[in-house]
PDB file of N, CA, C and O in Angstrom, chain B, residues numbered from 101:
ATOM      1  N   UNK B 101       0.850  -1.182   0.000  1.00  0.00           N
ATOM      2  CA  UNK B 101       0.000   0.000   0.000  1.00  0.00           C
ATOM      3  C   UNK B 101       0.889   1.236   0.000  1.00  0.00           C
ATOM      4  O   UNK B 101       2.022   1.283   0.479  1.00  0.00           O
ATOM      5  N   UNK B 102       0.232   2.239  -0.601  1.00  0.00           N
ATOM      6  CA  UNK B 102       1.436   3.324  -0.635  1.00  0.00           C
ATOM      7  C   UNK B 102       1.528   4.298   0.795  1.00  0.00           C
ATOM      8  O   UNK B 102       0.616   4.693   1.522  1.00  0.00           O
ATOM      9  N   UNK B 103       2.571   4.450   0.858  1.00  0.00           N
ATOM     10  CA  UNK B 103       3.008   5.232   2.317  1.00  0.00           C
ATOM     11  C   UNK B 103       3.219   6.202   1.877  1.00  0.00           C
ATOM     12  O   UNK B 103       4.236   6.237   1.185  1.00  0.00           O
ATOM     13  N   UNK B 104       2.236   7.788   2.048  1.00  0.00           N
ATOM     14  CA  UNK B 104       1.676   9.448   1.937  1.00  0.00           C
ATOM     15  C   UNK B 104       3.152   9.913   3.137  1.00  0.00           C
ATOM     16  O   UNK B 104       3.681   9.299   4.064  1.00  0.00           O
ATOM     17  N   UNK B 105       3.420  11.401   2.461  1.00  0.00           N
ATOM     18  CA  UNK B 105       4.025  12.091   3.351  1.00  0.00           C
ATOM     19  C   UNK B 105       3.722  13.289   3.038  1.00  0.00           C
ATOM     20  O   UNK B 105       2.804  13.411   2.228  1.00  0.00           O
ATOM     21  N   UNK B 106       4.367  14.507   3.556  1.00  0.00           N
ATOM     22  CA  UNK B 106       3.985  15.678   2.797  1.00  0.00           C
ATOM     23  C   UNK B 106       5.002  16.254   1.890  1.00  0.00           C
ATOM     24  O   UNK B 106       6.108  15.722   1.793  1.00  0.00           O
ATOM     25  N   UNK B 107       4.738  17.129   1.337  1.00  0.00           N
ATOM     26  CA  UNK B 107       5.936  17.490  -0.047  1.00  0.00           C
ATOM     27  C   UNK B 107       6.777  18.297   0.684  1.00  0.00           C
ATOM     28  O   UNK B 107       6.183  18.843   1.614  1.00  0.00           O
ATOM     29  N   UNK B 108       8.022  18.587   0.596  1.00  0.00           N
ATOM     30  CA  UNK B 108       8.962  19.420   0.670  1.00  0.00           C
ATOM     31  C   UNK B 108       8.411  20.701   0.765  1.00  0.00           C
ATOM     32  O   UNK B 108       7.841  21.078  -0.259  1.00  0.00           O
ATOM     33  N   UNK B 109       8.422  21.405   1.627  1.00  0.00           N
ATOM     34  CA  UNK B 109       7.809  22.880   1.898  1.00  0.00           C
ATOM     35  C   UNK B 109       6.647  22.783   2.515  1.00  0.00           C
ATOM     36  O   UNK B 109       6.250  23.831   3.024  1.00  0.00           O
ATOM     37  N   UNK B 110       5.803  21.605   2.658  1.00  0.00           N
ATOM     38  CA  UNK B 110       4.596  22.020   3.510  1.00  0.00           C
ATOM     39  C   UNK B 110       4.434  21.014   4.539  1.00  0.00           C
ATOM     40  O   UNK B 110       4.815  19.851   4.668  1.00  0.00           O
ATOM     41  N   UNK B 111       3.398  22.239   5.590  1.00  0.00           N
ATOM     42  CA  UNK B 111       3.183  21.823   7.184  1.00  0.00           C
ATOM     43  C   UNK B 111       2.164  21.494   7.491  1.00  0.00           C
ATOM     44  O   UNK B 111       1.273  21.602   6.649  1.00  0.00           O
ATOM     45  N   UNK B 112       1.912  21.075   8.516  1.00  0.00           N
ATOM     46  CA  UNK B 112       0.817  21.252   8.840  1.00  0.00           C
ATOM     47  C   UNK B 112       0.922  21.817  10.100  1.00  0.00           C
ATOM     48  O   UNK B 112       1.942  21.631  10.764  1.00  0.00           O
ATOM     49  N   UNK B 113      -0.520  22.859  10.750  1.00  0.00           N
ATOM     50  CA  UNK B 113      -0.081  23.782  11.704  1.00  0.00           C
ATOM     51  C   UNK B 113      -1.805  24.102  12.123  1.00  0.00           C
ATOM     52  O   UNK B 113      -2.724  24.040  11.307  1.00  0.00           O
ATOM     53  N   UNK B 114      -1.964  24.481  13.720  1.00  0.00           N
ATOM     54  CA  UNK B 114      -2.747  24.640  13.840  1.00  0.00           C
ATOM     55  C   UNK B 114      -2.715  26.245  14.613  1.00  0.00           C
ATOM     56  O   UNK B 114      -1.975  26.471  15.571  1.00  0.00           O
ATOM     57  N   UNK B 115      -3.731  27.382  13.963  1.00  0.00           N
ATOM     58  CA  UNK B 115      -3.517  28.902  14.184  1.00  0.00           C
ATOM     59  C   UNK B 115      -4.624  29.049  15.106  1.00  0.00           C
ATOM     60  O   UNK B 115      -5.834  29.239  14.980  1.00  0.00           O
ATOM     61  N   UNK B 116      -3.730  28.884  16.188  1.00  0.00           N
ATOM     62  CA  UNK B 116      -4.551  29.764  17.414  1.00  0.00           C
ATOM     63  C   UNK B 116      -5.403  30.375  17.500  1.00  0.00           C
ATOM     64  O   UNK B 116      -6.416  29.892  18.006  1.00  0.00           O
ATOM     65  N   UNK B 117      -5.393  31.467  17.130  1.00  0.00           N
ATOM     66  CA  UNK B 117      -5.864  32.721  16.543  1.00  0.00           C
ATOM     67  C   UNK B 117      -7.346  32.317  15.835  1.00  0.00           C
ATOM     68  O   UNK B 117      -8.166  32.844  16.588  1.00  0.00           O
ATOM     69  N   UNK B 118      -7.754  31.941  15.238  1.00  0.00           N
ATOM     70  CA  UNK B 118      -8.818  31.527  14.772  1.00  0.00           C
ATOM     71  C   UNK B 118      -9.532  29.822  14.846  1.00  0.00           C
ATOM     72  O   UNK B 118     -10.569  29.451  14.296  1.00  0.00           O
ATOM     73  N   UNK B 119      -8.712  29.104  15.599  1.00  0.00           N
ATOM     74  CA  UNK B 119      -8.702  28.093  15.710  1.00  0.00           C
ATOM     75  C   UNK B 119      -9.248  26.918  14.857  1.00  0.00           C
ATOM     76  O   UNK B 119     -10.317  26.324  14.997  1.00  0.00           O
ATOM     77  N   UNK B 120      -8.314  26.730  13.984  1.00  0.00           N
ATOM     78  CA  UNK B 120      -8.528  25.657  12.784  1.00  0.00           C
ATOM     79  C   UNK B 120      -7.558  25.558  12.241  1.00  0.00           C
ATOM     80  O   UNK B 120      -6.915  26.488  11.756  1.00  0.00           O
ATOM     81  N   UNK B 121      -7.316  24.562  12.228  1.00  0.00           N
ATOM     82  CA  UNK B 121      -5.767  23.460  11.206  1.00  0.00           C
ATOM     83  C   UNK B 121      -5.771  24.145   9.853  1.00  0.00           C
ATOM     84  O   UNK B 121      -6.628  24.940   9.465  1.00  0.00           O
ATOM     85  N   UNK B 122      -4.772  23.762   9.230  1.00  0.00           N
ATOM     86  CA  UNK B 122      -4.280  24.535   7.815  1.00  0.00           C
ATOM     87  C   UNK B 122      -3.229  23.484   7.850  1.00  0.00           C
ATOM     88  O   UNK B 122      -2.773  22.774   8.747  1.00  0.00           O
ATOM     89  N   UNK B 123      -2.923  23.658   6.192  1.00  0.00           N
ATOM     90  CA  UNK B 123      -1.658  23.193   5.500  1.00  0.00           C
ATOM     91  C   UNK B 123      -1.171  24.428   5.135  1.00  0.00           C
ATOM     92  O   UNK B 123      -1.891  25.366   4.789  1.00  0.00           O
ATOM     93  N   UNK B 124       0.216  24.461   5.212  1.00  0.00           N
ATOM     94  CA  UNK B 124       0.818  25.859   4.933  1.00  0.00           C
ATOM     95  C   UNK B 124       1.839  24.940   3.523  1.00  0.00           C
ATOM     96  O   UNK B 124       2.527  23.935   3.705  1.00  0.00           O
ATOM     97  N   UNK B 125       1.658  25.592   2.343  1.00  0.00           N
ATOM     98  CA  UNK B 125       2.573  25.189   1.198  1.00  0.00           C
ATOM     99  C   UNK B 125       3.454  26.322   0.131  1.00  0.00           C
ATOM    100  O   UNK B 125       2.719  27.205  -0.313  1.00  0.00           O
ATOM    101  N   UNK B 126       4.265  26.363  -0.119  1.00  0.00           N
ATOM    102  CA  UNK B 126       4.500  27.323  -1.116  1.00  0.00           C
ATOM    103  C   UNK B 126       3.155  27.908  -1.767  1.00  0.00           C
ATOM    104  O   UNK B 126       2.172  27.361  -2.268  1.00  0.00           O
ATOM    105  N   UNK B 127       3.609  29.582  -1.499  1.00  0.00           N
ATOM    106  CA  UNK B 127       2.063  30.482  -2.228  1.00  0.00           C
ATOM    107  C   UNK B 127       0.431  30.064  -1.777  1.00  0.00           C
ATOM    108  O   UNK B 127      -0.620  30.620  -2.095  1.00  0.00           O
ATOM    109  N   UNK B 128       0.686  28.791  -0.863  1.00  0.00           N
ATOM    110  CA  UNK B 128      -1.101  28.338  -0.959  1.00  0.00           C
ATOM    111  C   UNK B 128      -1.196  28.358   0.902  1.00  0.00           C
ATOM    112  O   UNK B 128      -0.334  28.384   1.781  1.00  0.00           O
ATOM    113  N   UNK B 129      -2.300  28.338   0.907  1.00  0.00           N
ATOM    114  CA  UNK B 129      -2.648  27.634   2.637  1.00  0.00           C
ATOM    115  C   UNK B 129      -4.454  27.172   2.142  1.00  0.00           C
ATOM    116  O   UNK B 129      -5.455  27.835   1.872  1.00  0.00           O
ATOM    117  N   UNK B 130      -4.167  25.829   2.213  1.00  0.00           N
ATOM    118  CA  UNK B 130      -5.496  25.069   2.391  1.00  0.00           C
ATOM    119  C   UNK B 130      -5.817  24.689   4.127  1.00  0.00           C
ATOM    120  O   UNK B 130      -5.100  24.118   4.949  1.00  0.00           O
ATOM    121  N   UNK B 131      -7.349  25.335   4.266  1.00  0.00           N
ATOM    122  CA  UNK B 131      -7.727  24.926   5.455  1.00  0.00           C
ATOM    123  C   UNK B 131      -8.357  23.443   5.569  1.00  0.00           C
ATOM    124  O   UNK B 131      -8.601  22.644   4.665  1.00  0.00           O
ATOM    125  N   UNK B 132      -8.599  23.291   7.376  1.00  0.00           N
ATOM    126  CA  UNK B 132      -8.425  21.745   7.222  1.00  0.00           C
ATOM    127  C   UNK B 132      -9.733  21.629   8.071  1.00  0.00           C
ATOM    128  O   UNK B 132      -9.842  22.555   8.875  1.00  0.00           O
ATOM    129  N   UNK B 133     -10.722  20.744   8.089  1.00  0.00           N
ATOM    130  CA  UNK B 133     -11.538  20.307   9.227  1.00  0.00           C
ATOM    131  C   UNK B 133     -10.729  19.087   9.751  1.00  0.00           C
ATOM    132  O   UNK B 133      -9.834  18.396   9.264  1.00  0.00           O
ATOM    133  N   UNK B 134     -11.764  19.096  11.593  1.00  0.00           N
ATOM    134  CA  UNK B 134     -10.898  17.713  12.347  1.00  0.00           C
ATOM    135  C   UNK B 134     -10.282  16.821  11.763  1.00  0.00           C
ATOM    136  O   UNK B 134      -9.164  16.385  12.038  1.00  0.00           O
ATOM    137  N   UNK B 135     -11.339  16.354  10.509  1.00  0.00           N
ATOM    138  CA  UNK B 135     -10.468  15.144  10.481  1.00  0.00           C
ATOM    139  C   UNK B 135      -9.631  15.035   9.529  1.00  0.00           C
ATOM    140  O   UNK B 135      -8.609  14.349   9.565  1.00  0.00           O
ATOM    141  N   UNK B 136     -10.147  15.943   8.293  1.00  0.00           N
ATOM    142  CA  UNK B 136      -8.473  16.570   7.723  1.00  0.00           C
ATOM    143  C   UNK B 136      -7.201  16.128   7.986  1.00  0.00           C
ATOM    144  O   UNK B 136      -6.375  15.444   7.383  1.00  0.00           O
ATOM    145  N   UNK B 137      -7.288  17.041   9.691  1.00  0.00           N
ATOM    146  CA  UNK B 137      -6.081  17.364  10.318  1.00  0.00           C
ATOM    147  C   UNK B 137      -5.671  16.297  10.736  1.00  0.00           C
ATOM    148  O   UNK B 137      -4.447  16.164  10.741  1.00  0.00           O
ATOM    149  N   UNK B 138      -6.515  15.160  11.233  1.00  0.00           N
ATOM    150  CA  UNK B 138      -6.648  13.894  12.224  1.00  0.00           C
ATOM    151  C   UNK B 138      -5.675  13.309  11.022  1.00  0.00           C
ATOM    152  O   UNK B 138      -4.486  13.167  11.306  1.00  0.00           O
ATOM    153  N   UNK B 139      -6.132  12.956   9.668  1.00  0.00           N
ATOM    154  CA  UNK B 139      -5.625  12.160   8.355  1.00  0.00           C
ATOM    155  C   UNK B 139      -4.167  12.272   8.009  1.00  0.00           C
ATOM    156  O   UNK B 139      -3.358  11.363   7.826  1.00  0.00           O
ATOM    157  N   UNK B 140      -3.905  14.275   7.927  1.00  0.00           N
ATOM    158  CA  UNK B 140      -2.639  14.422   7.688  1.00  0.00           C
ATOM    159  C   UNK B 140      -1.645  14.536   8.686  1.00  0.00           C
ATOM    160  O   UNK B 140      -0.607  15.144   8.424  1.00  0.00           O
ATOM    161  N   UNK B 141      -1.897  13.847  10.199  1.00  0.00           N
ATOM    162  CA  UNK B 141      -1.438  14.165  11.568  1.00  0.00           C
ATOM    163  C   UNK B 141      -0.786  13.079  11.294  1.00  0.00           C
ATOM    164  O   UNK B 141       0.414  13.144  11.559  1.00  0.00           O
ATOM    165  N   UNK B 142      -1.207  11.971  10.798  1.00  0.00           N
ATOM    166  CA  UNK B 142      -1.005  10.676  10.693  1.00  0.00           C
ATOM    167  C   UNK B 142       0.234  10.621   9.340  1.00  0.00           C
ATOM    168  O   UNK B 142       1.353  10.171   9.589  1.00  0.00           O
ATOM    169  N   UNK B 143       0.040  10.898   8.564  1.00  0.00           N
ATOM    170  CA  UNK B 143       0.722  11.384   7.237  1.00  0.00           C
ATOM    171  C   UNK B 143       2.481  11.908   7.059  1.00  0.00           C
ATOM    172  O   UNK B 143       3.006  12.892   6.538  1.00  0.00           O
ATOM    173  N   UNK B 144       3.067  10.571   7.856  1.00  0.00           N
ATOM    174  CA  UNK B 144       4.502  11.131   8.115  1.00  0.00           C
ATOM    175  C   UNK B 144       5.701  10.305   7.559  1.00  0.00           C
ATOM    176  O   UNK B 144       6.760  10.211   8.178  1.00  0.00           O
ATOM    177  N   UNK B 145       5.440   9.629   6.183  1.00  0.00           N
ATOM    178  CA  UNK B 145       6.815   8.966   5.449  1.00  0.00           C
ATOM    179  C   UNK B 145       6.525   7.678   5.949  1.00  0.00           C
ATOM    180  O   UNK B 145       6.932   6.799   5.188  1.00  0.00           O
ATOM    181  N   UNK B 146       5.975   7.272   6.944  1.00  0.00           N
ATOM    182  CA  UNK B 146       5.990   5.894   7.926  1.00  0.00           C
ATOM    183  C   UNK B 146       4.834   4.987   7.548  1.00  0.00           C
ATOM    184  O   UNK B 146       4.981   3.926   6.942  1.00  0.00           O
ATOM    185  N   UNK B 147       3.435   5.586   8.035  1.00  0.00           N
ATOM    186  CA  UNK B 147       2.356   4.925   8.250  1.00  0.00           C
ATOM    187  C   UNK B 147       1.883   4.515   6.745  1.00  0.00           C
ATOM    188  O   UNK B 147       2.013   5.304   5.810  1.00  0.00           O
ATOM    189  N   UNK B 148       1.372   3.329   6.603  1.00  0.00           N
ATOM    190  CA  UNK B 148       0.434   3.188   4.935  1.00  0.00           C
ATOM    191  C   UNK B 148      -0.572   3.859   4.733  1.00  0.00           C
ATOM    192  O   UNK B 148      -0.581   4.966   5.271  1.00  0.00           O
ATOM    193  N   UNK B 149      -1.608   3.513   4.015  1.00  0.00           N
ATOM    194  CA  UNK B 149      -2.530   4.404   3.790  1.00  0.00           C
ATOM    195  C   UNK B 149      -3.406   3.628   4.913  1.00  0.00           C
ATOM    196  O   UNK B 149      -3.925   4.221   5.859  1.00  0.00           O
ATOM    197  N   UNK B 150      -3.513   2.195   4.691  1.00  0.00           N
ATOM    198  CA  UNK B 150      -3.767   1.052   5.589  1.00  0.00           C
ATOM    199  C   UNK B 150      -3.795   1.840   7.233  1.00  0.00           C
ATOM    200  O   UNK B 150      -4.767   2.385   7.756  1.00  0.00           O
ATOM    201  N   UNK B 151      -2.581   1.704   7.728  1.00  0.00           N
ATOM    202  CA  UNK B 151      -2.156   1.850   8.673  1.00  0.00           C
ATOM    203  C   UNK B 151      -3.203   3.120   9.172  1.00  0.00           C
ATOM    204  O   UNK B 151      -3.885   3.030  10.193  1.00  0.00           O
ATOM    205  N   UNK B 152      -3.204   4.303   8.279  1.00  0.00           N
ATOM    206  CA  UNK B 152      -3.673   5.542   8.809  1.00  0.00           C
ATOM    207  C   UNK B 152      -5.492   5.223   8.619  1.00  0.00           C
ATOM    208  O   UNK B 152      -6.173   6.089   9.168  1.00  0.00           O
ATOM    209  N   UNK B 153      -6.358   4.002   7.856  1.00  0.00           N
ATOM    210  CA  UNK B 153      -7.591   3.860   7.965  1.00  0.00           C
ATOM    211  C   UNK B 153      -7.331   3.314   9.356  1.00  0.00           C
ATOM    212  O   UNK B 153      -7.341   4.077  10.322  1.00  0.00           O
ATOM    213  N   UNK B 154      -7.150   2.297   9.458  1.00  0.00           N
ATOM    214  CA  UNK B 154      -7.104   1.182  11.237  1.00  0.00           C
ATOM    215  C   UNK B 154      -7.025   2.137  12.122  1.00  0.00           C
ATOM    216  O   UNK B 154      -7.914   2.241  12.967  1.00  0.00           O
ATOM    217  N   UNK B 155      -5.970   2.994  12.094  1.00  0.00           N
ATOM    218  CA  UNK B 155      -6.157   3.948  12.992  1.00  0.00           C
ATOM    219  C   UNK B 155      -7.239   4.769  13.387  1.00  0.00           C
ATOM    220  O   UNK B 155      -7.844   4.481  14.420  1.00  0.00           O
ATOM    221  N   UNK B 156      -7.562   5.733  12.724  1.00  0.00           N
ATOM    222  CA  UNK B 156      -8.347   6.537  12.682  1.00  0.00           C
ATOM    223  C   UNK B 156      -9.965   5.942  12.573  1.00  0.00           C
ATOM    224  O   UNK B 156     -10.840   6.749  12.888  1.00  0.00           O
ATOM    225  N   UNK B 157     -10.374   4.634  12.162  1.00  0.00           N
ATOM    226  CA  UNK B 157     -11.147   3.864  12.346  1.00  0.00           C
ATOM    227  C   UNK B 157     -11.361   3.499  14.092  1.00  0.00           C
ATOM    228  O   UNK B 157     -12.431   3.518  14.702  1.00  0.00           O
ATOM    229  N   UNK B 158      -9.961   3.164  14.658  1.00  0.00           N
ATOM    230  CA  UNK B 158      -9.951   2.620  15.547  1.00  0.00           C
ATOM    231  C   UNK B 158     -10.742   4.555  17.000  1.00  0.00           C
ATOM    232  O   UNK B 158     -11.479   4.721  17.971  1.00  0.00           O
ATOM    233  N   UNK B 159     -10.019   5.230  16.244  1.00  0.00           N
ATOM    234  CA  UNK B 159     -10.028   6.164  17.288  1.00  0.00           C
ATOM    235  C   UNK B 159     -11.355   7.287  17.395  1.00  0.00           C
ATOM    236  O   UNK B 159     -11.761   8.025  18.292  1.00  0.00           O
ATOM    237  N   UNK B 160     -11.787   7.005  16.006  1.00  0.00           N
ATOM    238  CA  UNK B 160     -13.233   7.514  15.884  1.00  0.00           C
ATOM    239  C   UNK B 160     -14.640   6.283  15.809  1.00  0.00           C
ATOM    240  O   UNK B 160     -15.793   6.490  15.428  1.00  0.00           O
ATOM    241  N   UNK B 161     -14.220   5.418  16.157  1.00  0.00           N
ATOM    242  CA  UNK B 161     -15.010   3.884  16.690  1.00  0.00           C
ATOM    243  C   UNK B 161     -15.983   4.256  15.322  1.00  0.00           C
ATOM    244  O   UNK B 161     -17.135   4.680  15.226  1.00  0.00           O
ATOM    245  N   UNK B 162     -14.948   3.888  14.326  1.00  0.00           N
ATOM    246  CA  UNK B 162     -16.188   3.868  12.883  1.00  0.00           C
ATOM    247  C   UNK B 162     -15.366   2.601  12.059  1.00  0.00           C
ATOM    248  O   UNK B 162     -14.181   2.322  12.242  1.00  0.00           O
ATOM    249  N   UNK B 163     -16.005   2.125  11.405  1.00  0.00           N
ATOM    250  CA  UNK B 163     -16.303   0.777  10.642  1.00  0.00           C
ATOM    251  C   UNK B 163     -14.815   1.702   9.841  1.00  0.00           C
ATOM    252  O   UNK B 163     -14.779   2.931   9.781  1.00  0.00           O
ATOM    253  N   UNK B 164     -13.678   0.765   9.284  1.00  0.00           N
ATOM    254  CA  UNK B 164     -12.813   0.782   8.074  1.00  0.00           C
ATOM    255  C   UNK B 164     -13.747   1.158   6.673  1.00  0.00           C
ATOM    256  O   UNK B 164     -13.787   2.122   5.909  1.00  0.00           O
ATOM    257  N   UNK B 165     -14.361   0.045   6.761  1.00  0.00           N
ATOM    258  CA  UNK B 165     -15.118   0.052   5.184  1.00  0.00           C
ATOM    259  C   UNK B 165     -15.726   1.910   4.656  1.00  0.00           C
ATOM    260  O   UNK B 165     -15.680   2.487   3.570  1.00  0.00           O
ATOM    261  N   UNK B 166     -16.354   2.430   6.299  1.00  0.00           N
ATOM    262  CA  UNK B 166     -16.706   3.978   6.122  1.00  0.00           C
ATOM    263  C   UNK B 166     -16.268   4.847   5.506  1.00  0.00           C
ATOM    264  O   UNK B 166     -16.503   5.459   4.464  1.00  0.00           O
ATOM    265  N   UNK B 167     -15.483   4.834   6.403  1.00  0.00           N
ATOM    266  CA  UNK B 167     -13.905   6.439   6.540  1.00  0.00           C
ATOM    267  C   UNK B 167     -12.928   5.958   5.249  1.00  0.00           C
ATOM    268  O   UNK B 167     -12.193   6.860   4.846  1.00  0.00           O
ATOM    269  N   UNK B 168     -12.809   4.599   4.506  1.00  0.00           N
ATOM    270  CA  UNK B 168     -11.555   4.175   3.839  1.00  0.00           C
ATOM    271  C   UNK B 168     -11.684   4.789   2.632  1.00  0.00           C
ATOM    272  O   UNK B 168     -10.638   5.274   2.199  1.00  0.00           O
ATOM    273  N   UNK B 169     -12.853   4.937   1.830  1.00  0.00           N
ATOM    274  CA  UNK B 169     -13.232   6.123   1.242  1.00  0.00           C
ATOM    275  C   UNK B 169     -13.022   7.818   0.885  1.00  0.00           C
ATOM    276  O   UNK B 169     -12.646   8.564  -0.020  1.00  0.00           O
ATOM    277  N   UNK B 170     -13.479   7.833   2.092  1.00  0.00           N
ATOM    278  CA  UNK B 170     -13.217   9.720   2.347  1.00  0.00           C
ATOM    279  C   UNK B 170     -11.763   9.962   2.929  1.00  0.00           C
ATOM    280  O   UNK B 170     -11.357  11.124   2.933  1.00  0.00           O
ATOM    281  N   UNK B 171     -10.711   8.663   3.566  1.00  0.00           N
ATOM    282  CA  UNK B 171      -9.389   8.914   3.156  1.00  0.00           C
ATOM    283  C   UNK B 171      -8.566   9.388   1.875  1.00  0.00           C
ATOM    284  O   UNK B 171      -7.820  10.225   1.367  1.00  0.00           O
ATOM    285  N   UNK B 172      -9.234   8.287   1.760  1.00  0.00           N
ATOM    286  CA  UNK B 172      -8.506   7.735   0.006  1.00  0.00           C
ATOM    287  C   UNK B 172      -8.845   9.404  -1.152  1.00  0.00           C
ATOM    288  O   UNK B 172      -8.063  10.018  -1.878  1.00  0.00           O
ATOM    289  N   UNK B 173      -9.963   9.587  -0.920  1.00  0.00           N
ATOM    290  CA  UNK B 173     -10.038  10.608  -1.566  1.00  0.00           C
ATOM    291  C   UNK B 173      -9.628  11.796  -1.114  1.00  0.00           C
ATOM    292  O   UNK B 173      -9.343  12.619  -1.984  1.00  0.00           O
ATOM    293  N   UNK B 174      -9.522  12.105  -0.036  1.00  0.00           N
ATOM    294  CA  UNK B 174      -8.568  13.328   0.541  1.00  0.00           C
ATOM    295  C   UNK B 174      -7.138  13.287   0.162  1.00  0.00           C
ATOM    296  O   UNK B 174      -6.447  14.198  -0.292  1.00  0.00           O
ATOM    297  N   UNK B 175      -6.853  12.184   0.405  1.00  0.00           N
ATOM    298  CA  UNK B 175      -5.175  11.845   0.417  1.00  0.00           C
ATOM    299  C   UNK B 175      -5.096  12.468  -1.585  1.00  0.00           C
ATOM    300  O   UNK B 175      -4.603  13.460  -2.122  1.00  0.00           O
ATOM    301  N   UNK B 176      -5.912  11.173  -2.145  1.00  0.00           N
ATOM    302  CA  UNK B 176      -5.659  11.888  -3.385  1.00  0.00           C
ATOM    303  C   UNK B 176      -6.215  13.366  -4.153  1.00  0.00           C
ATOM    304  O   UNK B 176      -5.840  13.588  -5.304  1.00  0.00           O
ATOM    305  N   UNK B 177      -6.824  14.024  -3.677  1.00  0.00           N
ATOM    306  CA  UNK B 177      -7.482  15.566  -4.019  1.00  0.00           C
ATOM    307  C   UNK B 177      -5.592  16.456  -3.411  1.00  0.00           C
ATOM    308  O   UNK B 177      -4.878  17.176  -4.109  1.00  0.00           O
ATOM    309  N   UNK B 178      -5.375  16.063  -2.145  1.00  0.00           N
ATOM    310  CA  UNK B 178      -4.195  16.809  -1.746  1.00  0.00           C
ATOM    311  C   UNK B 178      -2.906  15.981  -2.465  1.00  0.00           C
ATOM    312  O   UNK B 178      -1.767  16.267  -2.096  1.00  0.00           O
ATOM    313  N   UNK B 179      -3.115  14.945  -3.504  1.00  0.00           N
ATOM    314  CA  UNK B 179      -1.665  14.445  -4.037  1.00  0.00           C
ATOM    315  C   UNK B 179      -1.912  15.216  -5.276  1.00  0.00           C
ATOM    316  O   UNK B 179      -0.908  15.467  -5.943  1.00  0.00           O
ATOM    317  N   UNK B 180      -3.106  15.659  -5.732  1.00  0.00           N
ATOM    318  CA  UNK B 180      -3.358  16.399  -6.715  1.00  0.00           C
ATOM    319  C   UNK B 180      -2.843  17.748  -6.678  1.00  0.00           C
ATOM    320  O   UNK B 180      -2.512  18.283  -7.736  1.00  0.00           O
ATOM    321  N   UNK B 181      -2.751  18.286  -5.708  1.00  0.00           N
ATOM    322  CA  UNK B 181      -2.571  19.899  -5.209  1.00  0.00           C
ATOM    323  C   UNK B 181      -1.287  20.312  -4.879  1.00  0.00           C
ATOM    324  O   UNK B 181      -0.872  21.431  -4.574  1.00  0.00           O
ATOM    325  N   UNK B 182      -0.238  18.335  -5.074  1.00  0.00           N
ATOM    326  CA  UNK B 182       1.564  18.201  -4.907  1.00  0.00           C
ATOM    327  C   UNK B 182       1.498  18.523  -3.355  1.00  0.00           C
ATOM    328  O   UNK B 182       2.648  18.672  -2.941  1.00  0.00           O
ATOM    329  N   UNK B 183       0.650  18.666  -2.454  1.00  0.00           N
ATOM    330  CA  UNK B 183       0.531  18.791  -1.009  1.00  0.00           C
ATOM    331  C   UNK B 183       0.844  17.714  -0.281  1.00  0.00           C
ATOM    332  O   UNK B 183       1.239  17.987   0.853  1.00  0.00           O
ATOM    333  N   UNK B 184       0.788  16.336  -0.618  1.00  0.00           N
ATOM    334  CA  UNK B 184       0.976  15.053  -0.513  1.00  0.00           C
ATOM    335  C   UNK B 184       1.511  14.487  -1.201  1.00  0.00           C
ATOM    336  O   UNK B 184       0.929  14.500  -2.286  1.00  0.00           O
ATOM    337  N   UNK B 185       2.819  13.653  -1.219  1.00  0.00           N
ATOM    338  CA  UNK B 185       3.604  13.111  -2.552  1.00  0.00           C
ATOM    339  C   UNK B 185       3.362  11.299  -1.313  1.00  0.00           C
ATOM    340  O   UNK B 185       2.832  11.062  -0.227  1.00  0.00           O
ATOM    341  N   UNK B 186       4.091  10.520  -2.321  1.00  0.00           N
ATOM    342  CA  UNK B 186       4.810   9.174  -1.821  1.00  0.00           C
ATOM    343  C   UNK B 186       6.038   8.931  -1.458  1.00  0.00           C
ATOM    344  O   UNK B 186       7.026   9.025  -2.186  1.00  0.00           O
ATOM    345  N   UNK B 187       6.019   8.692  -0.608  1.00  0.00           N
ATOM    346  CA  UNK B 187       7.483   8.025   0.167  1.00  0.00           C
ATOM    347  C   UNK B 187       8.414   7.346  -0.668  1.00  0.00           C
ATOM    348  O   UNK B 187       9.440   6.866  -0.187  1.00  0.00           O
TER     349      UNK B 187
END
């Protein structure tokens, strides 16, 4: 399964100040809801894509089959945006 990281130049960061997660990238800042943030928290060169459903399955007590979906498509909308590359 492929193992997500983030691209060279971007963070992830959460602004006080208004309180809500963001990706900070060259020229862009995409904002993030919880679980966004929860997805790309997870999102560090290491974990599979696998690894980061079980998880986040496990910690929001929701079925794999649910959430494995609305991963998969986040991960790829932000591999689209070069915000997310592969390990």
């Amino acid at each position: 399964m492929t193992v997500p990281r983030l691209a060279p130049g971007v963070r992830l960061s959460f602004d006080g100040r208004r309180d809500r997660w963001m990706v900070q990238a060259p020229e862009r800042v995409v904002i993030l809801d919880a679980i966004g943030a929860a997805v790309l928290a997870m999102v560090d060169g290491v974990a599979d894509v696998t690894d980061i459903i079980t998880s986040l399955a496990a910690e929001y007590d929701a079925p794999e089959a649910e959430i494995e979906a609305d991963i998969l498509a986040l991960l790829e909308d932000l591999t689209n945006r070069g915000i997310v590359i592969n390990a």
